[in-house]
Backbone as CSV, one residue per row, in Angstrom:
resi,resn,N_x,N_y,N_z,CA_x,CA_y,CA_z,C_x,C_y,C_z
1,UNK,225.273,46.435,8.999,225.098,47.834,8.619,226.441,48.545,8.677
2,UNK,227.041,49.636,7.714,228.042,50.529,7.513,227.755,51.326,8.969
3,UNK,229.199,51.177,9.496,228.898,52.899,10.103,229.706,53.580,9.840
4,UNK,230.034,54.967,10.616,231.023,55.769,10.078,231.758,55.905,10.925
5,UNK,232.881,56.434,11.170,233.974,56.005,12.062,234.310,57.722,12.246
6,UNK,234.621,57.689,13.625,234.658,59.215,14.085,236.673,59.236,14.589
7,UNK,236.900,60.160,13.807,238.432,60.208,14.047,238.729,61.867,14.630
8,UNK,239.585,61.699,15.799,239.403,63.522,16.046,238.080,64.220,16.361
9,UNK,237.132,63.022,16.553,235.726,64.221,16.574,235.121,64.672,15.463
10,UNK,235.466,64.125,13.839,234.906,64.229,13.073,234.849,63.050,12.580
11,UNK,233.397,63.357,11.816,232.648,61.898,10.938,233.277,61.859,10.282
12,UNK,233.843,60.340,9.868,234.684,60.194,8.881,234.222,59.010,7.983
13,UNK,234.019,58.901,6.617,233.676,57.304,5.791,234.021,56.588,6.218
14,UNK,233.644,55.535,6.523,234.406,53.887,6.770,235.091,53.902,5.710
15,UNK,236.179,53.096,6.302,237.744,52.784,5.288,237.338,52.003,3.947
16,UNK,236.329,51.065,3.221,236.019,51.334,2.375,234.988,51.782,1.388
17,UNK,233.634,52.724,2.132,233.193,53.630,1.318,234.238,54.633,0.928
18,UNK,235.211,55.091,1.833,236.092,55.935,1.649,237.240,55.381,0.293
19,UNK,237.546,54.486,0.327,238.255,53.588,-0.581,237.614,54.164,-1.743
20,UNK,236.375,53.291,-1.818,235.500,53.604,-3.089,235.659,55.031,-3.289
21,UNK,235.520,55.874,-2.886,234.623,57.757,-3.051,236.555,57.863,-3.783
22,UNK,237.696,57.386,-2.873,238.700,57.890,-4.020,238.877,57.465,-4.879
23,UNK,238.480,56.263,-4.977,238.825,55.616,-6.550,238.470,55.938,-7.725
24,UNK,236.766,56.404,-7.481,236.026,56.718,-8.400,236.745,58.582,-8.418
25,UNK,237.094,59.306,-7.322,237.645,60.152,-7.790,238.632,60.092,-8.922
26,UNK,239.637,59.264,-8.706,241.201,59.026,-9.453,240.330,58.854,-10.817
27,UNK,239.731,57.757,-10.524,239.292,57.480,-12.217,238.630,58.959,-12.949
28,UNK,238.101,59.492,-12.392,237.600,60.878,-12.684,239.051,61.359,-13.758
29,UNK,239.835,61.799,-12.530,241.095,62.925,-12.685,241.555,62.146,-14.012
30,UNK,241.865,60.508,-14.215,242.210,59.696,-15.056,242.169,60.655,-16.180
31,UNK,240.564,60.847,-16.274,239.883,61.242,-17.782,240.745,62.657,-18.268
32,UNK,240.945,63.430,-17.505,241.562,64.874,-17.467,242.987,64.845,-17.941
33,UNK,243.231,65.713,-18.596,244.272,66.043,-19.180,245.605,66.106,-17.934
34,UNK,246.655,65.563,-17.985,247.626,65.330,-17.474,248.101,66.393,-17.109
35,UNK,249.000,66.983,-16.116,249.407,68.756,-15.633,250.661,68.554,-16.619
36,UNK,250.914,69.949,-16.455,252.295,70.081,-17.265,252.609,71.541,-16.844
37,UNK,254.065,71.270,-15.949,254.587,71.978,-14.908,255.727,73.045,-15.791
38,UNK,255.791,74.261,-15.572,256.706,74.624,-16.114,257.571,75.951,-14.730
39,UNK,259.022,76.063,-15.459,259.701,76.885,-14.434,260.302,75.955,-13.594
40,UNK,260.489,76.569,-12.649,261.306,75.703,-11.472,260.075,76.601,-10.066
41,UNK,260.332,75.383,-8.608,259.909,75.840,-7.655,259.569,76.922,-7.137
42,UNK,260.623,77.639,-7.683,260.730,78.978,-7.524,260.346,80.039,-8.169
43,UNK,260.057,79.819,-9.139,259.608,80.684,-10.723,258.906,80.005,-11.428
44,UNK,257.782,79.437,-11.344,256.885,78.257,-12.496,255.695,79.012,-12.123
45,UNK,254.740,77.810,-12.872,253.404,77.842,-13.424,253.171,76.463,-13.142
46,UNK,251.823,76.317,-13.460,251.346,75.172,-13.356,249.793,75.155,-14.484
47,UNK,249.692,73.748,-15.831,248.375,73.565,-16.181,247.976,72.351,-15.814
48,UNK,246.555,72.795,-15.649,245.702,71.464,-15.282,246.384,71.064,-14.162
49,UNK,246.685,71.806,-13.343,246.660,71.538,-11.773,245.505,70.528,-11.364
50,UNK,245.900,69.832,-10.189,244.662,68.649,-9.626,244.580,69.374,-7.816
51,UNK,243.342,68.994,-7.213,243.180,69.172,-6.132,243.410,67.945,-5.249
52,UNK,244.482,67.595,-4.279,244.183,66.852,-3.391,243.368,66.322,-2.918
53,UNK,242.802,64.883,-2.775,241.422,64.542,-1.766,241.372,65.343,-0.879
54,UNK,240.369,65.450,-0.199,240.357,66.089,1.235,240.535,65.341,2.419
55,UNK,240.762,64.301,1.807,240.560,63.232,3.255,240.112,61.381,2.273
56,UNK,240.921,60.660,3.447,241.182,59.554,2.740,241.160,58.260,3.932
57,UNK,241.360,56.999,4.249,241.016,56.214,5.534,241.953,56.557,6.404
58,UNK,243.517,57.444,5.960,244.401,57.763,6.975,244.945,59.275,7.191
59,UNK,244.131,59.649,5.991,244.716,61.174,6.435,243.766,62.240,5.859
60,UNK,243.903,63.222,6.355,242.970,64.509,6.162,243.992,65.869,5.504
61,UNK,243.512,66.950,4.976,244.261,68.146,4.547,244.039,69.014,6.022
62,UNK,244.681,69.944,6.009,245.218,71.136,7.119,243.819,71.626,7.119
63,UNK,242.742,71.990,6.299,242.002,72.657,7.099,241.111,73.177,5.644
64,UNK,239.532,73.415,6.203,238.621,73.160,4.833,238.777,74.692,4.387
65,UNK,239.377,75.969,5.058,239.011,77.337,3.758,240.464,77.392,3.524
66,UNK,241.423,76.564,3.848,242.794,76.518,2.522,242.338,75.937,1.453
67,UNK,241.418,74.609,1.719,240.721,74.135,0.234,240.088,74.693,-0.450
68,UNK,238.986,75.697,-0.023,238.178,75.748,-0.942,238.854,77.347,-1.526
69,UNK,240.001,77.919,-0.841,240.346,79.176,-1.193,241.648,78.755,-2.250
70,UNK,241.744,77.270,-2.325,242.124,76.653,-3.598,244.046,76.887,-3.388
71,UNK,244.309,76.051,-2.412,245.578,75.919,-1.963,246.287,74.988,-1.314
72,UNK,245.491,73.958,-1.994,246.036,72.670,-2.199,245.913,71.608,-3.625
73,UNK,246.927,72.613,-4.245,246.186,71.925,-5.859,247.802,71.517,-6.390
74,UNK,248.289,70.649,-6.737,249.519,69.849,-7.386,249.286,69.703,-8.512
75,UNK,250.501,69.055,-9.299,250.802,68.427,-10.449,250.061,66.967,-10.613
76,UNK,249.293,67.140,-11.428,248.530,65.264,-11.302,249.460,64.318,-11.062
77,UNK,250.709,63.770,-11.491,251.442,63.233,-10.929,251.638,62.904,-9.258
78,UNK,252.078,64.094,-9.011,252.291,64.343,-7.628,251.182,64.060,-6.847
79,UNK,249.959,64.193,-7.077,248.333,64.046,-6.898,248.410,62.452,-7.023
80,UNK,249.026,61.467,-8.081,248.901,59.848,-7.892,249.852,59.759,-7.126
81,UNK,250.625,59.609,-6.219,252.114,59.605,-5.352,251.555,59.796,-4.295
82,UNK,251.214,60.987,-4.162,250.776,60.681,-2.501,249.610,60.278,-2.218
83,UNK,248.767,60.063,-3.043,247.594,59.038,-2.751,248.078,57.983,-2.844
84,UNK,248.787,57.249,-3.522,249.439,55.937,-3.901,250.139,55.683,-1.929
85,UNK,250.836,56.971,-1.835,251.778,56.636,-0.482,251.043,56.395,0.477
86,UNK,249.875,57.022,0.768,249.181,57.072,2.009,247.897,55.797,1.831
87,UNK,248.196,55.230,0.601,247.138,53.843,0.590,248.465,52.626,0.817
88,UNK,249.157,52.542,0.561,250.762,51.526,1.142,250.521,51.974,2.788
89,UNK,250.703,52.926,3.156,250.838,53.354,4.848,249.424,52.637,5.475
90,UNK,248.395,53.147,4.688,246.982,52.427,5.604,247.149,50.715,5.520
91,UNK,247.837,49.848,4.613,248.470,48.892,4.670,249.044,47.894,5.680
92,UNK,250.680,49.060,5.682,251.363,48.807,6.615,251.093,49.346,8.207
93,UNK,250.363,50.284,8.283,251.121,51.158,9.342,249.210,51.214,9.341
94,UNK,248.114,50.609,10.055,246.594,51.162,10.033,246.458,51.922,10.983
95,UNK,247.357,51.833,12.017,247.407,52.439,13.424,247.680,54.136,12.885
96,UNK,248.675,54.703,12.051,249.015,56.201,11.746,248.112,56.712,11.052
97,UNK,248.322,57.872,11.251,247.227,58.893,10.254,248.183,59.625,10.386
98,UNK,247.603,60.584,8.943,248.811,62.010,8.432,248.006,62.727,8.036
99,UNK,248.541,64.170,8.044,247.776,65.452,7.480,248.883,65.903,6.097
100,UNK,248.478,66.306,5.503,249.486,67.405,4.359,248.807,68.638,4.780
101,UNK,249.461,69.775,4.195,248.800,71.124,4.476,249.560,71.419,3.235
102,UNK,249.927,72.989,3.005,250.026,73.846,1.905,250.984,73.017,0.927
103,UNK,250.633,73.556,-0.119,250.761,72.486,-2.042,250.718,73.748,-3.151
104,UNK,250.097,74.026,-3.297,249.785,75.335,-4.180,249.064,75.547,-4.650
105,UNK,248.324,76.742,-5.564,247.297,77.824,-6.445,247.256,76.418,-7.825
106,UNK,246.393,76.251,-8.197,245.627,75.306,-9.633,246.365,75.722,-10.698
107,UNK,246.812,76.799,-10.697,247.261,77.406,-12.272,249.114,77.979,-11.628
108,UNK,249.584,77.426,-10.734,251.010,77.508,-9.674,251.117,79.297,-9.837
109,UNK,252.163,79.924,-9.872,252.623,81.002,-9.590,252.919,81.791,-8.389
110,UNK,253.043,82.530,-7.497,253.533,83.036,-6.385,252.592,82.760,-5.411
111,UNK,252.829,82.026,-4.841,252.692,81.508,-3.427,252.769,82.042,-1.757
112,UNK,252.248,83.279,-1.472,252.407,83.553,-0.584,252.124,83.003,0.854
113,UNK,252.584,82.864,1.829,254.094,83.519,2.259,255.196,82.806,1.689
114,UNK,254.781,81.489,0.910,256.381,80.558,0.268,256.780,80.936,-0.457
115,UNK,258.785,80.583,-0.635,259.306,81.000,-1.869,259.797,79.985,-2.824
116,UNK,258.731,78.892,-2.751,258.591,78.089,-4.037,257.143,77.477,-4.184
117,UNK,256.631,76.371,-4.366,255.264,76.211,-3.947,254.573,76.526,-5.150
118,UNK,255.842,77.281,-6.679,255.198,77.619,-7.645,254.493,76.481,-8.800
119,UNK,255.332,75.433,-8.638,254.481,75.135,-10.750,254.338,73.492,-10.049
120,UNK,253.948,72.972,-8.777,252.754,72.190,-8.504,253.548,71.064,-7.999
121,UNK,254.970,71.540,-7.601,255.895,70.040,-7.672,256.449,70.172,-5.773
122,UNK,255.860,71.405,-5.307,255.872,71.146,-3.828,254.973,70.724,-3.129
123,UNK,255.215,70.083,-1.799,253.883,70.003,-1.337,254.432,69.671,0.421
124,UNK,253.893,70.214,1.569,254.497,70.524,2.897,252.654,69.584,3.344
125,UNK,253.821,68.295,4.546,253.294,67.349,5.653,252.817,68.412,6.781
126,UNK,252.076,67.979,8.058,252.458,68.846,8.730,252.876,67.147,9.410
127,UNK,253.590,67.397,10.442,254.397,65.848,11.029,253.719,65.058,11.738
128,UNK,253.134,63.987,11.815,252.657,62.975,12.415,253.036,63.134,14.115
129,UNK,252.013,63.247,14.747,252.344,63.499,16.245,251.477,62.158,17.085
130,UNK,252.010,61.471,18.057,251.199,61.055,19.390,250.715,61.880,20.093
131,UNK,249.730,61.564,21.344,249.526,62.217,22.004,250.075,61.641,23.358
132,UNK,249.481,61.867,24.721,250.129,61.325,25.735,250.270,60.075,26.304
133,UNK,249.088,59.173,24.859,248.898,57.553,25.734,249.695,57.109,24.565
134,UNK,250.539,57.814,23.504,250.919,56.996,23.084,250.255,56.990,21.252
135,UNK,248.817,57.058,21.012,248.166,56.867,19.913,248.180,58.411,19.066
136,UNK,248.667,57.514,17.754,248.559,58.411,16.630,247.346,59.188,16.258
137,UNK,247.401,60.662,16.267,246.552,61.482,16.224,246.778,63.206,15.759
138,UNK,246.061,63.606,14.805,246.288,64.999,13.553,246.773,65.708,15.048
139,UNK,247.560,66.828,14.318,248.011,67.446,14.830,247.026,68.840,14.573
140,UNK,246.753,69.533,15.550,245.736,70.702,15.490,245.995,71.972,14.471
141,UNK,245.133,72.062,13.442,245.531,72.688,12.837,244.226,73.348,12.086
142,UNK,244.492,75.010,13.123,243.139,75.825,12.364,243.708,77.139,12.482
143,UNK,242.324,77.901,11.914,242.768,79.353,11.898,243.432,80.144,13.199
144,UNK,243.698,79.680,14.134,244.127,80.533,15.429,245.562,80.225,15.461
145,UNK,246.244,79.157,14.813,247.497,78.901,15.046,248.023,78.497,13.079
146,UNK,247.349,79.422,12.408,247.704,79.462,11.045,247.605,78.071,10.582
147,UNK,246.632,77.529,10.874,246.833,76.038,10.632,247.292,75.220,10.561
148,UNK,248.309,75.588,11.982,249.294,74.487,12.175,250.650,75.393,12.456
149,UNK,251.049,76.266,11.109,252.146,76.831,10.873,252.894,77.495,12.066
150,UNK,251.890,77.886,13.022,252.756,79.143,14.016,252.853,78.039,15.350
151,UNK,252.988,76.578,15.208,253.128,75.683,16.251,254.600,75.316,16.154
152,UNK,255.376,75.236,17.387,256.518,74.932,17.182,257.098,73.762,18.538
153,UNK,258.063,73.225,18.016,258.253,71.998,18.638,259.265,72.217,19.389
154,UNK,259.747,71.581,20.391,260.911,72.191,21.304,261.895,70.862,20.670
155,UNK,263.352,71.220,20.464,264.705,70.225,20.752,263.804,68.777,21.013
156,UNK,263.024,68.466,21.658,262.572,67.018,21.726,261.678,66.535,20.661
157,UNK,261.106,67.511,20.250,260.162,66.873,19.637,258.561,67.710,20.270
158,UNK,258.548,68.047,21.201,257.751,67.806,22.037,256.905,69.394,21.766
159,UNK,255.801,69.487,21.762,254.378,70.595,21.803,253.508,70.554,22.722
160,UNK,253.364,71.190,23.769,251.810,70.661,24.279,252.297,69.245,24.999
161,UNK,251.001,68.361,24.604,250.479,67.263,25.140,251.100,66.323,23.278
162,UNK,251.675,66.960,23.032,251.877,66.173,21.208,253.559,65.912,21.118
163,UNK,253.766,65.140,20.582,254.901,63.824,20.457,255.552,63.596,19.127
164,UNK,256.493,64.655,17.919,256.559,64.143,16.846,256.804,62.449,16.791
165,UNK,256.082,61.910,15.883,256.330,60.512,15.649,257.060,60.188,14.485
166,UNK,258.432,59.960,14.984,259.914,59.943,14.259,259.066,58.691,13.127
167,UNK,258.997,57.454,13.754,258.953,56.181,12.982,257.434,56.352,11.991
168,UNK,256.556,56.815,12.294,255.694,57.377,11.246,255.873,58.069,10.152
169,UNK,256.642,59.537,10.462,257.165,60.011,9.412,258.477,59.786,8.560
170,UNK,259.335,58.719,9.017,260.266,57.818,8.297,259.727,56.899,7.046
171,UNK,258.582,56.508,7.926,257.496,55.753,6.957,256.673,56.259,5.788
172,UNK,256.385,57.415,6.379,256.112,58.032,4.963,256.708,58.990,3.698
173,UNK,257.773,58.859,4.303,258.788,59.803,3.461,259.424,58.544,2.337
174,UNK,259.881,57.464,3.143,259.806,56.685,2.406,258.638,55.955,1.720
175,UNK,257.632,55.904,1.893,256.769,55.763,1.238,256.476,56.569,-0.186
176,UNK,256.619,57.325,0.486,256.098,58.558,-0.963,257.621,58.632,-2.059
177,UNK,258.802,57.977,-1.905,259.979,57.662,-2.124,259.588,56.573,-3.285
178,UNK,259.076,55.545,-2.860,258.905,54.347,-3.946,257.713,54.415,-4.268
179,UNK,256.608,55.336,-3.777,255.156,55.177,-4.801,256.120,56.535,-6.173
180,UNK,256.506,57.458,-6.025,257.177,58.118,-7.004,257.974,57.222,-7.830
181,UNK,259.114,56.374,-7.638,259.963,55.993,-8.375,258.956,54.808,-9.343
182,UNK,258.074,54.459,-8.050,256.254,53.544,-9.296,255.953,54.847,-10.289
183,UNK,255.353,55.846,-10.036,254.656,56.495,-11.172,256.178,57.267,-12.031
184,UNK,257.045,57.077,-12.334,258.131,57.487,-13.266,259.101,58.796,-13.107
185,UNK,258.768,59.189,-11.606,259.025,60.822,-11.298,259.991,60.716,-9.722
186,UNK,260.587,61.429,-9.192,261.609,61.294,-8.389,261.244,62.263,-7.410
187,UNK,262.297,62.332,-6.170,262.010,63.286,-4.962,263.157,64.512,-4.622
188,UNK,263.163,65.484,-5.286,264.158,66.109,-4.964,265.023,66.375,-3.644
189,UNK,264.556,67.105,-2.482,264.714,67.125,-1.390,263.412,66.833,-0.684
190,UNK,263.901,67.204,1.042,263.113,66.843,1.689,263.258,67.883,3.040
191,UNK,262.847,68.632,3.528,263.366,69.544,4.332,262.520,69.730,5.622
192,UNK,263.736,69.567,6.393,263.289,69.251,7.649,263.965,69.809,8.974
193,UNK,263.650,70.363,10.294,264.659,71.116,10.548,265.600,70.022,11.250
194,UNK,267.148,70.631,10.357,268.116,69.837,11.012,268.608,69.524,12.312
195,UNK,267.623,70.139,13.461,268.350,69.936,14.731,267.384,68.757,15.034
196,UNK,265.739,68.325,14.279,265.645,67.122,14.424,265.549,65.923,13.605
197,UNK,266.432,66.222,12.349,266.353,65.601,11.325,267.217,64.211,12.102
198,UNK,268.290,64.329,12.843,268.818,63.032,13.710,267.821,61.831,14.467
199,UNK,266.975,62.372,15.204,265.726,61.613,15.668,264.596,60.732,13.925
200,UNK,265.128,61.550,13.582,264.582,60.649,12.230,265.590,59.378,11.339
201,UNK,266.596,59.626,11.365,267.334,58.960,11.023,267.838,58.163,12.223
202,UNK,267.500,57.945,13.207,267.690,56.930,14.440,266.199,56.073,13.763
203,UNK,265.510,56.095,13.001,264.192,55.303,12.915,264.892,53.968,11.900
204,UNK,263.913,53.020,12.053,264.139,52.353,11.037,264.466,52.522,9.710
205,UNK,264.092,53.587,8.973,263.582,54.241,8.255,265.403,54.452,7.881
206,UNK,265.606,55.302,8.652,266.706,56.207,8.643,267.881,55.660,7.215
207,UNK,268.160,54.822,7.798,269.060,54.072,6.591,268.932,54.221,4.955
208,UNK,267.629,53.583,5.016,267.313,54.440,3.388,267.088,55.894,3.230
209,UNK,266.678,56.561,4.227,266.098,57.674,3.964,267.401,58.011,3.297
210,UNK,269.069,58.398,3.748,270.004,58.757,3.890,270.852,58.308,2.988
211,UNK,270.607,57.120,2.088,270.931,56.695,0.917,270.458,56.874,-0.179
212,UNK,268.913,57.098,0.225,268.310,57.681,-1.135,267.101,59.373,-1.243
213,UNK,267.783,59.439,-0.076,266.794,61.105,-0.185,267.704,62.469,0.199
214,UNK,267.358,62.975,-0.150,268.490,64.498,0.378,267.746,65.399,1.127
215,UNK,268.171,65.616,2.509,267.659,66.409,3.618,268.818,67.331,3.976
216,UNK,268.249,69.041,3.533,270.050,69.365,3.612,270.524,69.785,4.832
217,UNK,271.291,70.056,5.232,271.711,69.895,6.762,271.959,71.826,6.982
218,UNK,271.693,72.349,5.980,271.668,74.182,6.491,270.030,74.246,6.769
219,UNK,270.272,75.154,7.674,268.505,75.503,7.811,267.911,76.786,6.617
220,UNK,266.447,76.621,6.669,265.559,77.060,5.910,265.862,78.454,6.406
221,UNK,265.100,79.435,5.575,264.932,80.499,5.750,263.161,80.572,6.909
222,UNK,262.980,79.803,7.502,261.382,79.402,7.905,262.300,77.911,8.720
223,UNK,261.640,77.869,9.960,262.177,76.798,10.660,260.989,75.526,10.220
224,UNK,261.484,74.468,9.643,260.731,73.325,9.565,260.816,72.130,10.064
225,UNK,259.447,72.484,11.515,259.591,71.427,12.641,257.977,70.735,12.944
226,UNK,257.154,71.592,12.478,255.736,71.143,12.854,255.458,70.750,10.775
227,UNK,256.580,70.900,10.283,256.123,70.020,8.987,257.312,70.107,8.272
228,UNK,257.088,68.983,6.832,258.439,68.922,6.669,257.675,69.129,4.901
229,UNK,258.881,70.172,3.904,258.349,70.644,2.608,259.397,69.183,1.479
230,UNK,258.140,68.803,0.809,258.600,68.054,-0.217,259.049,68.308,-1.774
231,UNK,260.207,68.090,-2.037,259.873,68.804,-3.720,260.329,67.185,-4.439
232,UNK,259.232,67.482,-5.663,259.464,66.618,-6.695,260.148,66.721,-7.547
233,UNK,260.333,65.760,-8.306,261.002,65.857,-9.679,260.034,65.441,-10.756
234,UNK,259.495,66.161,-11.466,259.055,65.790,-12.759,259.428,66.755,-14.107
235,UNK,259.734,65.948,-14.904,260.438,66.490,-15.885,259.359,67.628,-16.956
236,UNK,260.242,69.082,-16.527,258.762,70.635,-16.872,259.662,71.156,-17.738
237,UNK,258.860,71.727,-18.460,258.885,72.897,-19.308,259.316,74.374,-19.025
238,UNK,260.182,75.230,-19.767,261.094,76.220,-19.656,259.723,77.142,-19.492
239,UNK,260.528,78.332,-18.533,259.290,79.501,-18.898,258.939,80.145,-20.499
């Protein structure tokens, strides 16, 4: 008999009914007209925006009324990439789980409180944390602490009883690195705050990250430590 597997305290599909429920999603989105991004990060649009799964055998979204208030919606592209990345990670890595949180509005345009997030080609992790024995586990993220956003990490790494996990998120940065360069589209930056962007590049990881990704070493206007913002490259249309 199937059972269902409880992660965090919530029911979750077994790893492959869950398999199945995305596949038959993808094939869905398949049928749908392809997005087509226009503007830049900062000034775009977005058509035929796609919605993120909500949840997959290794990772879950930030939290269910950012979804349904429709603020986690990408570029279909970007939508096969990180599903592509986080099915390589359940692979390699079965022990990690990851969250994403904010992506953007279905139709892109101003993004509040972000100042890009517009035409479907961003999309913000929140960071893979341990807890105190050691095991990979979501990092808390609901309406009392903005879902995540107003959590902040000290010089170590360290929150609470929570542990950023350097070699997890090495893993998936690179991950989502070569499922992109698979679907024909690239990674612009990667932004992360630089006072612990070093603990990341001490990972295995580190080496490529640093040869083939750009993490810029000035800080954000927004400190990024309880997640790190991704931008793509796919080739968009002028306003």
């Amino acid at each position: 008999m199937t059972r269902c597997r409880f992660i965090n305290g919530k029911t979750r599909l077994p790893v492959p009914v869950a398999a199945l429920v995305l596949n038959l999603l993808l094939m869905g989105h398949g049928l749908a007209a392809e997005s087509v991004c226009y503007g830049t990060t900062k000034n775009g649009r977005l058509e035929n925006g796609v919605q993120l799964p909500s949840a997959g055998g290794n990772f879950v979204s930030y939290g269910f009324l950012p979804e349904v208030t429709g603020r986690t919606y990408v570029h279909s592209k970007v939508r096969d990439v990180i599903v592509e990345a986080y099915r390589s990670l359940e692979q390699e890595h079965p022990d990690k789980v990851y969250k994403f949180a904010e992506t953007g509005f279905k139709h892109g345009g101003r993004f509040k409180p972000h100042k890009t997030h517009q035409n479907g080609l961003s999309v913000d992790f929140m960071v893979p944390v341990t807890d105190k024995s050691g095991k990979s586990v979501h990092l808390p993220t609901t309406a009392f602490n903005r879902y995540g956003y107003d959590i902040e990490f000290d010089g170590k790494g360290r929150f609470e009883e929570y542990a950023i996990d350097y070699e997890a998120l090495g893993a998936h940065v690179v991950a989502l690195h070569r499922a992109a360069a698979q679907h024909g589209i690239g990674i612009w930056r990667v932004i992360f705050d630089p006072k612990l962007t070093p603990n990341l590049y001490a990972t295995k990881y580190g080496a490529y990250i640093k040869q083939n990704i750009e993490i810029p070493t000035k800080a954000s206007w927004v400190r990024h430590d309880e997640h790190y913002h991704v931008d793509f490259e796919v080739g968009c249309q002028g306003m």
